[in-house]
C-alpha positions in Angstrom: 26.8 -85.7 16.4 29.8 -83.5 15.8 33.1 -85.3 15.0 35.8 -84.8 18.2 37.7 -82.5 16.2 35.3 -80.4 16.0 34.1 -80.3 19.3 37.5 -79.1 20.0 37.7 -76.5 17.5 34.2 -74.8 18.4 35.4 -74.2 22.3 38.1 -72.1 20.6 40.7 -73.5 21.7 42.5 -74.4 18.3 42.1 -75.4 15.3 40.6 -78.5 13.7 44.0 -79.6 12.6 45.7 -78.9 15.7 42.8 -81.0 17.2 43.7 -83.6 15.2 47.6 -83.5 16.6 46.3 -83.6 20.2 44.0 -86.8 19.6 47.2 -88.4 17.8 48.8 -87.6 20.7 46.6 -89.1 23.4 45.6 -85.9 25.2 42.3 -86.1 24.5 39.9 -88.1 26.8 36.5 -89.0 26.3 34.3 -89.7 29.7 37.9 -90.5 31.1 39.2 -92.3 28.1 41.9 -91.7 26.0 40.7 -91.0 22.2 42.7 -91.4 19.1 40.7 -92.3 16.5 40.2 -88.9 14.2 36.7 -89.5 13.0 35.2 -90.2 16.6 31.7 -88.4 17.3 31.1 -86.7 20.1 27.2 -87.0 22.0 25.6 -84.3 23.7 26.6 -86.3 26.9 30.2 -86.8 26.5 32.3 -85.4 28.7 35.8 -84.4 26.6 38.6 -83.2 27.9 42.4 -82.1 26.6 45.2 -82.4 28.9 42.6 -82.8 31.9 41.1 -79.5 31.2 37.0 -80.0 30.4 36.2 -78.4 26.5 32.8 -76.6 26.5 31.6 -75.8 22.6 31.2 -72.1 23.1 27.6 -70.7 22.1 27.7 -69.8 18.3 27.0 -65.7 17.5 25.9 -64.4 13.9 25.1 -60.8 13.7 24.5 -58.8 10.4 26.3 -54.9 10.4 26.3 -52.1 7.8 29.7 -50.9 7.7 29.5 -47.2 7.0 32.5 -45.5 5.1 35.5 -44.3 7.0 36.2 -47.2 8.6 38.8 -50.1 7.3 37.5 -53.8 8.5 40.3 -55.3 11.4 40.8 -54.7 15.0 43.5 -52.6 15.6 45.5 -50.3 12.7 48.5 -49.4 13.2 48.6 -45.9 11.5 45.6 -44.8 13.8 42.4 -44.7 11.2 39.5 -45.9 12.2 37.9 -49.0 12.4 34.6 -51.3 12.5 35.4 -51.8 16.1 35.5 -48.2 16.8 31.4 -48.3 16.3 30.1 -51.8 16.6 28.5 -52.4 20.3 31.1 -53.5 23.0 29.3 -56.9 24.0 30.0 -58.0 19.8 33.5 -56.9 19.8 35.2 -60.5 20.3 33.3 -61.2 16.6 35.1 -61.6 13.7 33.8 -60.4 10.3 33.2 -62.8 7.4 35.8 -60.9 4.4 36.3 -57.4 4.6 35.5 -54.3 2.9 37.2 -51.6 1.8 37.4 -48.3 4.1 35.5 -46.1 1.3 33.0 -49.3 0.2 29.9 -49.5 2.6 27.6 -52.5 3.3 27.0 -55.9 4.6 29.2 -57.8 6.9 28.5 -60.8 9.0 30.1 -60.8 12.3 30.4 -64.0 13.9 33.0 -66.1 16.7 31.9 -69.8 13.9 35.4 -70.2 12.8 34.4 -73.1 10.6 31.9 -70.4 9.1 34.3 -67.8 8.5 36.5 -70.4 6.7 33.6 -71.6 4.4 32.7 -68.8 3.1 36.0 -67.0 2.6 37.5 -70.1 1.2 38.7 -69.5 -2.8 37.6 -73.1 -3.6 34.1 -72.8 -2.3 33.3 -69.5 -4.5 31.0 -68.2 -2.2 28.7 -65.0 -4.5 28.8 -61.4 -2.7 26.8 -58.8 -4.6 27.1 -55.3 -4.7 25.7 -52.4 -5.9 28.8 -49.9 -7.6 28.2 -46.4 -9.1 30.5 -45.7 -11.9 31.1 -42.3 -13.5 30.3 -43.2 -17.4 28.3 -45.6 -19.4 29.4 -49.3 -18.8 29.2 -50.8 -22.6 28.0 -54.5 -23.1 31.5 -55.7 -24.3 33.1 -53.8 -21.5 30.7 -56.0 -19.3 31.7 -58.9 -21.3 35.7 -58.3 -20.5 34.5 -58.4 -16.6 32.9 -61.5 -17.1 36.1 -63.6 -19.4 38.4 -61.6 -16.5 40.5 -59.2 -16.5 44.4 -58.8 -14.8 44.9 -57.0 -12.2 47.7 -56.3 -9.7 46.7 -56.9 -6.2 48.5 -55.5 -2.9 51.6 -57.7 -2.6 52.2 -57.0 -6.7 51.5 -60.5 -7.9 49.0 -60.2 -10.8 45.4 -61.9 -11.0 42.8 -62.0 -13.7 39.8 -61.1 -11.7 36.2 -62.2 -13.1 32.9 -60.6 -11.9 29.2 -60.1 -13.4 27.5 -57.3 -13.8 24.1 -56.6 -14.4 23.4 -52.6 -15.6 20.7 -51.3 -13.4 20.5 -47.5 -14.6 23.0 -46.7 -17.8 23.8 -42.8 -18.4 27.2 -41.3 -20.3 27.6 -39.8 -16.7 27.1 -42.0 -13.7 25.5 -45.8 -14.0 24.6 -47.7 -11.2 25.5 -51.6 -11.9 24.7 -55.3 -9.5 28.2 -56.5 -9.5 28.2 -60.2 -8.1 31.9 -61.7 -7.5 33.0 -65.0 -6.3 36.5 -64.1 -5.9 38.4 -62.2 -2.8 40.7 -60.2 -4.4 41.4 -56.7 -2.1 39.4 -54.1 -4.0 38.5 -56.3 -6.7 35.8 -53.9 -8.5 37.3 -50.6 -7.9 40.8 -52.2 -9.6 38.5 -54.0 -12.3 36.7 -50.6 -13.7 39.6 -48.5 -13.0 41.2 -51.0 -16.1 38.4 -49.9 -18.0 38.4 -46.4 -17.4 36.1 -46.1 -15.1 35.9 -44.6 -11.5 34.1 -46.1 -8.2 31.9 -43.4 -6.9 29.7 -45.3 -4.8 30.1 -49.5 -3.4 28.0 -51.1 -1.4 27.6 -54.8 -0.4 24.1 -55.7 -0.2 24.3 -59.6 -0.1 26.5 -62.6 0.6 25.7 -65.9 0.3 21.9 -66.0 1.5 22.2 -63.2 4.0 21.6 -59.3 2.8 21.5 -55.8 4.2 17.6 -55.2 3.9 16.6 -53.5 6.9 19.4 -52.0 8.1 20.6 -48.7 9.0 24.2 -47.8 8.5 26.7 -48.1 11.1 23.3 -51.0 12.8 23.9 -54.2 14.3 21.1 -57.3 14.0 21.2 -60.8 14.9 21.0 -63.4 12.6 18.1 -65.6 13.0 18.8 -69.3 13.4 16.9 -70.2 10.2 18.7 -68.3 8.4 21.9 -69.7 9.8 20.3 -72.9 8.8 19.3 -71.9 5.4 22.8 -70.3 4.8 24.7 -73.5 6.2 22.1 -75.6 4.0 23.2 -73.2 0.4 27.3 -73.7 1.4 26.7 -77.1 1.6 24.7 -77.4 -2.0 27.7 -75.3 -3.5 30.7 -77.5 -2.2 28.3 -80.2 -3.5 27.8 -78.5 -7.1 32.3 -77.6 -7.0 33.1 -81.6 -5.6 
């Protein structure tokens, strides 16, 4: 049984925490009765309401999509480029993506309208691996790999500077072009092109092929798929194990 907070959030109406003010508050009802007790669990029966007005969890979406380049990841831009929403079908445009990728990167992202979700796995505290497969153009040395891994400082958008960390696992080495795994647990706006530009390197090629538990195999650029409810389960089931393994 969900906690009444909860139930609130998941209609979309607010937030947990501004569920929590309206409880406090005594504008929350249970079959007719005032609530104010935060931990209160809701059954599949219960009738809740806020303000007199009956909440309805909305259904929960999960869809998988393989951004293509040329396209930056929000709703609207203001200087007029293009964007995921430009392409993804019409009936999946009230989704919101899990992260974001960059508008040359390509790859997974998971659209869904699970707030709580989104949160999770976006969250810097639960550290939540996305793996990616990055052309470079030049030989990626061990102790250059090494420096990824102990972090190294970078400037992100607003100017404040960050030592970024990510792994890296060489998957074809040449003195030309290398193709390397990168996994990251970090958010940092274009983490790995900023990371191997410090090292001298330059991104040819980024694509996301995994986060958490859910990956790109069989999809087609610029394709849409629902994400089966055992896999939701099985994601929700490795989030949980890793706030676990953090606590």
């Amino acid at each position: 049984m969900p906690r009444l907070n909860k139930h609130i959030a998941s209609s979309g109406l607010c937030s947990r925490r501004k569920a929590d003010e309206l409880i406090l508050e005594g504008k929350v009802c249970v079959n007719g009765s005032p609530v104010k007790e935060l931990g209160f669990h809701v059954r599949e029966k219960d009738k809740v309401t806020v303000e007199g007005k009956i909440i309805r969890p909305k259904k929960l979406e999960y869809y998988r999509f393989y951004k293509p380049a040329g396209y930056i990841t929000t709703l609207d831009d203001e200087n007029g480029r293009k964007t995921i929403y430009d392409i993804i079908p019409p009936e999946l445009k009230h989704l919101k993506p899990v992260g974001r990728l960059d508008k040359d990167s390509t790859g997974l992202l998971i659209l869904t309208n699970d707030g709580d979700l989104i949160n999770e796995m976006t969250h810097p505290s639960v550290k939540v691996p996305k793996i990616y497969l990055v052309t470079i153009n030049g030989r990626l040395t061990q102790s250059q790999a090494e420096e990824m891994y102990k972090g190294i400082e970078i400037e992100t958008d607003s100017g404040e500077k960050k030592i970024a960390y990510a792994e890296t696992m060489p998957l074809e080495l040449a003195n030309k072009s290398s193709l390397i795994q990168v996994t990251l647990y970090q958010g940092i706006n274009r983490q790995i092109r900023k990371m191997f530009a410090k090292l001298g390197f330059e991104v040819k090629v980024l694509k996301r092929v995994q986060h958490a538990t859910i990956t790109l195999e069989g999809l087609k650029k610029g394709q849409t798929k629902i994400v089966k409810p055992k896999q939701i389960k099985e994601l929700k089931g490795y989030l949980e194990k890793i706030k676990r393994n953090n606590a």
